[in-house]
N, C-alpha and C positions, 0 to 999 in steps of 0.2 A: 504494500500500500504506500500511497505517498501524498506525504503532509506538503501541502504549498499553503506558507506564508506570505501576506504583502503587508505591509505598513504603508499607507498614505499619507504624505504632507498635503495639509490643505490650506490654500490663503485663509488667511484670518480674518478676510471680508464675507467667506462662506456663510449663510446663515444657517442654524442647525437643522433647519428643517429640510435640508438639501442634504445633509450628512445622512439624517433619518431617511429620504428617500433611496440614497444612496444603498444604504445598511438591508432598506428592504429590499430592491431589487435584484442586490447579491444575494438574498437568503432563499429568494424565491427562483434562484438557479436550478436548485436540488430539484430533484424529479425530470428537469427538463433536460439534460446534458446528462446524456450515457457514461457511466462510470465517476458521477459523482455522486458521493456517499453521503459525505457533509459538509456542510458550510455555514459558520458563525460568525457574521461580520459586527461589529459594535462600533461607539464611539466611544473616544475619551471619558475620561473623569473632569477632565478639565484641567489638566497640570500641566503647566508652563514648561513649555518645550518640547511636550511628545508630540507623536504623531495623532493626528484627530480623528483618525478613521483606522481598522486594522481589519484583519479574516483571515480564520483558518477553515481552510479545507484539506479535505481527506478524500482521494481518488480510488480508483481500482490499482492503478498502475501507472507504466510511461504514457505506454500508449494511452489510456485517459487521460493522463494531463495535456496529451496533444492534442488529444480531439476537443478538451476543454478552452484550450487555449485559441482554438480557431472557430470555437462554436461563433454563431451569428447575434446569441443573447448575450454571448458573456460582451463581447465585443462591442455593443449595443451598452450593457452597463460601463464598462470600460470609457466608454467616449461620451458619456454620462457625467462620469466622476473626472477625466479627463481637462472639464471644463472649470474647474478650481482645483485641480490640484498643483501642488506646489511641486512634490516627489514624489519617488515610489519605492520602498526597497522589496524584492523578493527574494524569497527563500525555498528551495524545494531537495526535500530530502525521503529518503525509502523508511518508513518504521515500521513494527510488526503490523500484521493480520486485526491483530486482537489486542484492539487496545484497551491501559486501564479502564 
């Protein structure tokens, strides 16, 4: 299975309700895009200097994350958030089957 992480910089002219549509539109990926299991995306707490927006998802595999990555919704969220974001950092690494 494999964990992809992103963290999002967002201007800090974003208003939070753009965050909050942001947060849903990624959560409601699941189901839609083959070989994706889960997906948590949140915002901040509010603490000065993280990132404002973050998600973790969990795939089947490589190949999932590929087909993830070139879906037409996720891509569609992507240029979504695109439009206030400052950065992006990602992460993607292989963990067990069966997580805690």
């Amino acid at each position: 299975m494999i964990q992809h992480i992103v963290l999002f910089g967002i201007s800090k002219e974003t208003p939070a309700e753009d965050l909050i549509k942001a947060r849903n539109q990624l959560q409601a990926l699941v189901g839609k895009i083959p070989g994706l299991i889960s997906l948590k995306a949140e915002t901040d707490m509010g603490i000065e200097g993280n990132c404002r927006l973050g998600l973790v998802a969990h795939l089947k595999d490589r190949l999932a994350l590929d087909v993830f990555s070139k879906n037409s919704d996720h891509l569609a969220v992507a240029d979504y958030i695109s439009r206030f974001r400052t950065s992006i950092a990602i992460i993607d690494y292989e963990v067990p089957d069966q997580l805690p």
